[in-house]
C-alpha positions in Angstrom: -14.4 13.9 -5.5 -14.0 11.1 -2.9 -12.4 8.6 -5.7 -10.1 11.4 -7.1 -8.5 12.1 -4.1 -8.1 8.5 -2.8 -6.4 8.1 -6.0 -4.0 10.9 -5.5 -3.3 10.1 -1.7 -2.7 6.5 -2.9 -0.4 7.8 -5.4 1.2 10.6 -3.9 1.9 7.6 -0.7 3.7 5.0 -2.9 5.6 8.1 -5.1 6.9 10.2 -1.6 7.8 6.6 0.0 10.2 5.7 -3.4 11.7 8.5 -2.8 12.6 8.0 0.7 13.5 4.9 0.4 16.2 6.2 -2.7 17.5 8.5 0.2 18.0 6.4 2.7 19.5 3.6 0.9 20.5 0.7 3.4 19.7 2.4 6.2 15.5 1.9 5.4 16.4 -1.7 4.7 17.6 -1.9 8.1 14.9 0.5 9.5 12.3 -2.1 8.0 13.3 -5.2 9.1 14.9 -4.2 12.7 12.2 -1.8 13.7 8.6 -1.1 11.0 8.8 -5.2 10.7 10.7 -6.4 14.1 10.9 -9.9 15.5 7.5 -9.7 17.6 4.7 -8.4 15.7 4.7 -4.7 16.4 0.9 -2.9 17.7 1.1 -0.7 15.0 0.1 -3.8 12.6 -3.2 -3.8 14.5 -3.8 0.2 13.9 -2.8 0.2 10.2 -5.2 -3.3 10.2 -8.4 -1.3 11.5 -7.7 1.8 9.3 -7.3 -0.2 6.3 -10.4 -2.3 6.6 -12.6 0.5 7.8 -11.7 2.5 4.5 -12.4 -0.1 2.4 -15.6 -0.8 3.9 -16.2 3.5 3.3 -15.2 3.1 -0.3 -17.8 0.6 -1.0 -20.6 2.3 1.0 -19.4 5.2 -1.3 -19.5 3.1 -4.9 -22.8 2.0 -3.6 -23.9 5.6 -2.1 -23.0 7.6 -5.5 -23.0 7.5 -9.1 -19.7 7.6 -9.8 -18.7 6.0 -13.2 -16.0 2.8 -13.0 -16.0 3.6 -8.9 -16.1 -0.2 -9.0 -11.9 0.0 -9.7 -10.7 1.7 -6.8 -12.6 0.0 -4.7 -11.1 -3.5 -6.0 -8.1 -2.0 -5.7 -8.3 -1.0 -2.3 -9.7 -4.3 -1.2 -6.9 -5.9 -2.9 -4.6 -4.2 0.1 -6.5 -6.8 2.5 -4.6 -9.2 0.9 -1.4 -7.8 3.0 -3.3 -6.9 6.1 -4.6 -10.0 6.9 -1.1 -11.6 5.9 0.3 -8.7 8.3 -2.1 -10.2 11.0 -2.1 -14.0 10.6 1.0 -14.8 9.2 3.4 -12.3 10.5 6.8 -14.7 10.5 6.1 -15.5 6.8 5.5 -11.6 5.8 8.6 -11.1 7.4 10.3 -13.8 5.5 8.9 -12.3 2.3 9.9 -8.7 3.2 13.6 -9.3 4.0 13.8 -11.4 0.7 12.5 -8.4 -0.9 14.7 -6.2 0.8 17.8 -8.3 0.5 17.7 -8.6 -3.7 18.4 -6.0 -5.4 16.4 -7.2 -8.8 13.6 -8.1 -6.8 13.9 -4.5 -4.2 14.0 -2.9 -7.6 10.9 -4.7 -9.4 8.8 -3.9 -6.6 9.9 -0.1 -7.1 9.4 0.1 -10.1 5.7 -1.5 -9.9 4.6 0.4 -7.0 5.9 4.0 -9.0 4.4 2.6 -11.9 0.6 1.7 -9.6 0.9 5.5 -8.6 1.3 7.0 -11.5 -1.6 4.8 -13.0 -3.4 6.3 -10.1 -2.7 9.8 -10.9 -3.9 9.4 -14.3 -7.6 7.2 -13.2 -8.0 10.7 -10.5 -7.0 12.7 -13.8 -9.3 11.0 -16.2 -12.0 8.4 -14.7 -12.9 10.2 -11.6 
């Protein structure tokens, strides 16, 4: 059941944070980059860092613990989120750079919308039908 529900957390995270961000409009762009992503690295990087790597670590004891069919996926997945972590940590200024681009483009704010609405329902339907 461990693989389901990461799936549906994972999902129901990216779908309830779409929807925020369509309420708050400008004011989340502005809530990003002035206070979530500010000028000095905030701690809460280093929190979110530790969290992160520790579940990933758990996933893979648990795709080698049990004998769960394709539990392989998820856990690729989840350690593909190191990719931003480590950016997170070691190359803040550029993240930053790359986030207010993101934020500041309406095609590309919009793309990565879509995709990450589009990654949760994927993940609905692998906690539906794999695990």
């Amino acid at each position: 059941m461990y693989f389901e529900y990461l799936c549906y957390f994972w999902a129901a995270v990216g779908i309830i944070s779409r929807i925020i961000i369509g309420v708050l409009g400008e004011k989340w762009n502005k809530w990003e980059i002035d206070s979530a992503y500010s000028e000095k690295k905030p701690k809460w990087i280093y929190l979110m860092a530790l969290a992160d790597i520790l579940l990933i670590l758990f996933t893979w004891y648990m795709v080698v613990k049990t004998d769960i069919r394709h539990s392989w996926i998820i856990a690729i997945l989840m350690s593909l989120t190191s990719v931003k972590i480590f950016t997170l940590l070691f190359n803040y200024k550029k993240f930053r750079s790359f986030a207010s681009a993101m934020l500041n483009s309406k095609k590309k704010f919009f793309q990565l919308n879509l995709s990450v609405v589009l990654f949760s329902m994927t993940l609905i339907l692998m906690g539906i039908y794999i695990y």
